[in-house]
N, C-alpha and C positions, 0 to 999 in steps of 0.2 A: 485835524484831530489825530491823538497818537492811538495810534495801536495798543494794547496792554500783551504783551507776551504771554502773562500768564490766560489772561481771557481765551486767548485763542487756543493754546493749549485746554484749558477746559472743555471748550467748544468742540474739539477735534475727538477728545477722549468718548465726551456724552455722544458725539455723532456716530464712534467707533462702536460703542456698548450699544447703542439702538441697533444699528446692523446686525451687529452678531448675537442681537435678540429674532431678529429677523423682523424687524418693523422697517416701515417704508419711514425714510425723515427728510424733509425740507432741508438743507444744506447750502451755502453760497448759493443762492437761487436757483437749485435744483435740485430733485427727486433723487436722493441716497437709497441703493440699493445691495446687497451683499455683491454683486457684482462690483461696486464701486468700493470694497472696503483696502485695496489695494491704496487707491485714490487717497481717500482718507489717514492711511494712516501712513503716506508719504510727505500728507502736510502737516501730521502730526509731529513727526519727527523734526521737519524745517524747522517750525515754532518751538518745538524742545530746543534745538539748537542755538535758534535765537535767543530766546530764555536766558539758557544757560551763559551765553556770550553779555547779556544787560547786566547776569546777577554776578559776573565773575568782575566784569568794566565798572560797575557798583563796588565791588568790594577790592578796588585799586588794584585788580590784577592785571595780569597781562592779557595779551590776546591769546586766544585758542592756538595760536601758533608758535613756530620760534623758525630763527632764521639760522642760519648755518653759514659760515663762511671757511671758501675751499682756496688752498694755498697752495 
């Protein structure tokens, strides 16, 4: 089963906004709390990333990178 980049980006967004409502939420199987919001919006960021890297590889770009050659 694939992953959808954007789902999990959503997922991480709604789990960020219930935190910083200050509600307790169920999360990869387990109890999200404003203590965890560190947690949360570190894998938010990965999955933006990834995201970003499907939607750019989708639209015949290049990679997030570039190489450099020293003479």
């Amino acid at each position: 089963m694939a992953v959808n980049a954007q789902a999990m980006v959503d997922r991480y967004l709604e789990a960020e906004l219930a935190v910083l409502e200050g509600k307790e939420i169920m999360f990869a199987g387990r109890k999200q709390v404003m203590a965890d919001l560190p947690q949360i919006r570190a894998g938010r960021l990965e999955w933006e990333r990834r995201l970003a890297a499907q939607q750019n590889a989708a639209a015949g770009g290049r990679p997030g990178y570039s190489l450099a050659t020293f003479e």
